[in-house]
BAFI-3210 file (N, C-alpha, C; in Angstrom, 3 decimals, decimal comma, padded with zeros to 6 digits):
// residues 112
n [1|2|3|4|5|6|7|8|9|10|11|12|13|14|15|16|17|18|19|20|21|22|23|24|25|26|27|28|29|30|31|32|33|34|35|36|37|38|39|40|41|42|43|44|45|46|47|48|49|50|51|52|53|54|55|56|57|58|59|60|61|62|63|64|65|66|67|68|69|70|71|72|73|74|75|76|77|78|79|80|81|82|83|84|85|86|87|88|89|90|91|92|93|94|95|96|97|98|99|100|101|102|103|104|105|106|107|108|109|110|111|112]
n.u [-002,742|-003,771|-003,199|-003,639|-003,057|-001,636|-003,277|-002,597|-004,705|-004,790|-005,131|-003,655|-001,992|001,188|003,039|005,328|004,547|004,515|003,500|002,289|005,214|005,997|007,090|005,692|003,903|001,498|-000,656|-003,125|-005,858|-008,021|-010,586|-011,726|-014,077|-015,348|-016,070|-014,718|-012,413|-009,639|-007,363|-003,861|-001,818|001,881|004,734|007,755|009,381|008,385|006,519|003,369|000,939|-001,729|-004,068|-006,665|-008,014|-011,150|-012,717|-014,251|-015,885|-016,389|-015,649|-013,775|-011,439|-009,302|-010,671|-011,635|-009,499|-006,301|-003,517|-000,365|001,595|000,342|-000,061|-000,491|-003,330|-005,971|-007,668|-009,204|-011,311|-012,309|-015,298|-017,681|-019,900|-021,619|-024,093|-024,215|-022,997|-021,314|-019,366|-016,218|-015,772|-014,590|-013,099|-012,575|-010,359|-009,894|-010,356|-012,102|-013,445|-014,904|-013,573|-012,405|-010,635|-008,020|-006,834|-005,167|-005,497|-003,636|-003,010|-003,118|-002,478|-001,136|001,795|005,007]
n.v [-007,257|-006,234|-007,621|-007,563|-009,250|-009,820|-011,171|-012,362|-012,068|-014,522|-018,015|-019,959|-019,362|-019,073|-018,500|-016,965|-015,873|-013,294|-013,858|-013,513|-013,231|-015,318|-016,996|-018,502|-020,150|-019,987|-021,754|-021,241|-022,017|-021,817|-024,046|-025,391|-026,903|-027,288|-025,093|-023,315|-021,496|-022,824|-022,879|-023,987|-024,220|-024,258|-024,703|-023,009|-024,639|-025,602|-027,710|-029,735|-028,061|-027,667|-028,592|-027,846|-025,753|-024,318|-021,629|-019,121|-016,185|-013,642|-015,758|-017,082|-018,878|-020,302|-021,490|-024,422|-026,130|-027,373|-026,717|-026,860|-025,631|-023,919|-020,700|-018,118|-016,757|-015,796|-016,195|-014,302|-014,249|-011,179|-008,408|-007,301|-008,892|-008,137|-009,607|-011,274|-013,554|-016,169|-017,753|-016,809|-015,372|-016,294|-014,080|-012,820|-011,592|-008,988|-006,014|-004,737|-007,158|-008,695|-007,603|-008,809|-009,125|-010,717|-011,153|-011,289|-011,762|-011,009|-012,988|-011,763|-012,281|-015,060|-016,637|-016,982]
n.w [015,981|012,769|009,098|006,057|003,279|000,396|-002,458|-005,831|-009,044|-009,984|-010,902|-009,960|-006,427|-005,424|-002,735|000,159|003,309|005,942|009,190|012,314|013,018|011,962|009,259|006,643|003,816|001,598|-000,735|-003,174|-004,493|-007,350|-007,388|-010,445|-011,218|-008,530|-008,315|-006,850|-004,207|-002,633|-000,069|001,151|004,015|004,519|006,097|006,950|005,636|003,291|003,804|004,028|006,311|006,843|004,700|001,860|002,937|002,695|000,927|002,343|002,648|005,165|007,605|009,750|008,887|010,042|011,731|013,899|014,199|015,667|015,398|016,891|014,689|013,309|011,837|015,125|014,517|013,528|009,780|007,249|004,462|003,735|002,809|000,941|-000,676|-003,922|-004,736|-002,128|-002,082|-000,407|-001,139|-002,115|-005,493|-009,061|-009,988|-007,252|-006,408|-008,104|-008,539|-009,742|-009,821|-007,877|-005,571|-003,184|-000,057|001,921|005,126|007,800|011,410|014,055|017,244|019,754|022,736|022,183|022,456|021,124]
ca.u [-002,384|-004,201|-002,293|-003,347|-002,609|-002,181|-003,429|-002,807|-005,531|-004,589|-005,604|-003,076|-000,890|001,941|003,749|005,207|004,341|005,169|002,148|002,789|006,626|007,111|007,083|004,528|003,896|000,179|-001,002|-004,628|-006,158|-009,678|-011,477|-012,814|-015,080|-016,756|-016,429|-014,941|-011,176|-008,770|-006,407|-002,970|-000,533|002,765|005,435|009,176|010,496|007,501|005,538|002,214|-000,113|-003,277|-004,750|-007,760|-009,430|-012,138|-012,071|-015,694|-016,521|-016,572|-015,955|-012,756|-010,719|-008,851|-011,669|-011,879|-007,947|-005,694|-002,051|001,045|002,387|-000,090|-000,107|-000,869|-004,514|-007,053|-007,253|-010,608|-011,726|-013,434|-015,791|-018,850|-020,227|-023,009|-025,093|-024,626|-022,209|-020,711|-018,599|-015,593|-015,857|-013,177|-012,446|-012,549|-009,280|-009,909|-010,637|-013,013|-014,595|-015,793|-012,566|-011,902|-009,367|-007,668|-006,323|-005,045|-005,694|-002,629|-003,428|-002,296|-002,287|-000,111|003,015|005,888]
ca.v [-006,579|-006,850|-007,640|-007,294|-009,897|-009,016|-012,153|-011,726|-012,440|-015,926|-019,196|-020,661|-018,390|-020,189|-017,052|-016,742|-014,272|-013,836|-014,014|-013,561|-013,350|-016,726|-017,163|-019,245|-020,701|-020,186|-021,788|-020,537|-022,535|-022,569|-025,138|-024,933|-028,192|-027,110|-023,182|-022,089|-020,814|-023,889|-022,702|-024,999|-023,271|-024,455|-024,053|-022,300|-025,584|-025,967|-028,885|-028,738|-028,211|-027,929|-028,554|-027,807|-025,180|-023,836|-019,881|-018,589|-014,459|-013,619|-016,407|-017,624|-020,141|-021,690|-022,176|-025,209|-025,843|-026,638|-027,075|-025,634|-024,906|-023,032|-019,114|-017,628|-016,016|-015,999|-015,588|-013,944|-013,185|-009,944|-007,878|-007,530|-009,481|-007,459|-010,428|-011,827|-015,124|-016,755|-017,958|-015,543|-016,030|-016,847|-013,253|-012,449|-010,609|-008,512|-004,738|-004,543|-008,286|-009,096|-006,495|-009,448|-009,308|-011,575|-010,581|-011,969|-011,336|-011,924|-013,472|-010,799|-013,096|-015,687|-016,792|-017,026]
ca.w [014,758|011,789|008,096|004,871|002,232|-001,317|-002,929|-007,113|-010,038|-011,065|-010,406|-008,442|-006,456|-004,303|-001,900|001,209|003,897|007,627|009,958|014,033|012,978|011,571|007,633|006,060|002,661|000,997|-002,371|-003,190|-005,975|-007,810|-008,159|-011,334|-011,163|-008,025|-008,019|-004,965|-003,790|-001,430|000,367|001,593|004,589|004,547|007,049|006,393|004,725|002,642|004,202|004,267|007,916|006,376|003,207|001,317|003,305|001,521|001,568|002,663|002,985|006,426|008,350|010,373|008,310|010,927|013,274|014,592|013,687|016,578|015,241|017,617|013,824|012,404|012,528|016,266|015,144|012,508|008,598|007,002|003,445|003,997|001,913|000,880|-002,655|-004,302|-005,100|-001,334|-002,222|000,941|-001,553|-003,640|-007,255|-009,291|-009,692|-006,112|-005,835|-008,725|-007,955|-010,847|-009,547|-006,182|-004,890|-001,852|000,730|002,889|006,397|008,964|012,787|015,028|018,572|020,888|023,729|021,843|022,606|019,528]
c.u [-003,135|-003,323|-003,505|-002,787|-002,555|-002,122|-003,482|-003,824|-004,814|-005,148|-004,930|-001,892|-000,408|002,732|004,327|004,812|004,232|003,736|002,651|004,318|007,260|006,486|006,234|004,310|001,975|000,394|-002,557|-004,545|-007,341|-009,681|-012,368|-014,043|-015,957|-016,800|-016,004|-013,353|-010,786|-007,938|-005,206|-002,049|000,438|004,259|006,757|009,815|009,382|006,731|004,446|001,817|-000,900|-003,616|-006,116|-008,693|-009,697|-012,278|-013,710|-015,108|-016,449|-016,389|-014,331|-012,172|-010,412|-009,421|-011,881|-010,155|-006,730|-004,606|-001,265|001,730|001,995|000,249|-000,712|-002,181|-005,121|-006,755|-009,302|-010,461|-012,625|-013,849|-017,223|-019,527|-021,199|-023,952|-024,913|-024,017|-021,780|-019,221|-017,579|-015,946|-014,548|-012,628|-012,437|-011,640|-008,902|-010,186|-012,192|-013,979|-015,102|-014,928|-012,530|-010,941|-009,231|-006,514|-006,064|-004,858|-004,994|-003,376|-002,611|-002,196|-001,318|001,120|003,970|007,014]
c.v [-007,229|-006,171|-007,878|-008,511|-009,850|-010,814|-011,696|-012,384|-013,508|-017,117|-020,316|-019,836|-019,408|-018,951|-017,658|-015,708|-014,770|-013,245|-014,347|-013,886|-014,723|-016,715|-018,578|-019,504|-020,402|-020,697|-021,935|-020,895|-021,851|-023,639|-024,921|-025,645|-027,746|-025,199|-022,665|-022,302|-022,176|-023,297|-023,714|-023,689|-024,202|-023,681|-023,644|-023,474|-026,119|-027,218|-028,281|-029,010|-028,587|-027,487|-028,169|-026,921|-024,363|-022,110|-019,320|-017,307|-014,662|-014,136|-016,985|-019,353|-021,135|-022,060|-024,011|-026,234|-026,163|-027,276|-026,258|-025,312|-024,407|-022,057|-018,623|-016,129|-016,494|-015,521|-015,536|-013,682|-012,383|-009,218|-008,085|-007,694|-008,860|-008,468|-011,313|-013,407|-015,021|-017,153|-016,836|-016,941|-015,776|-014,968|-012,475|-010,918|-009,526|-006,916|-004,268|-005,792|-007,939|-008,150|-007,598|-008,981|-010,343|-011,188|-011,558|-011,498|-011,668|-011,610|-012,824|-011,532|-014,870|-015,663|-017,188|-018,022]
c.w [013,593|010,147|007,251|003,800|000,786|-001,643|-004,851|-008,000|-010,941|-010,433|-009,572|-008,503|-005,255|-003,834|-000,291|001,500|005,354|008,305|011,378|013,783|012,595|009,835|007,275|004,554|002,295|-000,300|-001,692|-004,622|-006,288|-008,199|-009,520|-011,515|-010,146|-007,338|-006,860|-004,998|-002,510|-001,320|001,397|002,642|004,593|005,542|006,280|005,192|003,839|002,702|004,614|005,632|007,424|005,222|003,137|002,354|002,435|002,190|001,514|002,872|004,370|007,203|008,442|009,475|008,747|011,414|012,992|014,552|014,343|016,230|016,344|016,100|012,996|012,917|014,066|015,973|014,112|011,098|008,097|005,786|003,670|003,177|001,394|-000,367|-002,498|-004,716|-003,526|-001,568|-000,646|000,161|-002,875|-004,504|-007,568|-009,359|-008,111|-005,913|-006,439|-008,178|-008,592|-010,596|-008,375|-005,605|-003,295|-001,093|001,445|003,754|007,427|010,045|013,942|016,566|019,814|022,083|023,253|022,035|021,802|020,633]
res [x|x|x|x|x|x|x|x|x|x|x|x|x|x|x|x|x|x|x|x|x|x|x|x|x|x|x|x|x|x|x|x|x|x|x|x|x|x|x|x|x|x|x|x|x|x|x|x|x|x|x|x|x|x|x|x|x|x|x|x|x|x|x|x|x|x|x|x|x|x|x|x|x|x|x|x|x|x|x|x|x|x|x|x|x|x|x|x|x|x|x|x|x|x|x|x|x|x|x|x|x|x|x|x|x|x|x|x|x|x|x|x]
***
């Protein structure tokens, strides 16, 4: 199954949202010093797993990743920048900026 994340136009958003049926914590900063989008997951009681990943276009977040208490698949910013960044810009999530998304790809062969 693939989800959908509404991420909102600010600079640090802190949310839950449920991913392979278990509830999860995101904060999604900018960096303003070195230009690029970190993302923190956090489990139900708000401790963090994993910090500071850096949010690339196209390319598998968690990869290389192997918690038993992260989410059971993958998370992607998807979309395609008209100038060819790897990296969103600060307006990424804008409709009118870069128009980003971020999705996540549950692990149909996972076990909950």
């Amino acid at each position: 199954m693939i989800r959908r994340i509404t991420v909102p136009d600010r600079p640090r958003i802190d949310f839950e949202v449920s991913l392979a049926g278990q509830t999860f914590g995101l904060l999604i900063t900018w960096n303003d010093r070195a230009g690029h989008w970190v993302m923190d997951i956090k489990d139900s009681e708000g401790d963090v797993i994993l910090a500071g990943i850096r949010m690339v276009i196209n390319y598998p977040l968690l990869r290389g990743y192997v918690y038993e208490s992260l989410p059971q698949g993958e998370l992607f910013v998807v979309g395609n920048d008209p100038e060819g960044r790897q990296e969103p810009r600060r307006d990424a999530w804008r409709e009118d900026g870069q128009n980003l998304r971020l999705i996540f790809v549950e692990d149909e062969n996972a076990t909950v």
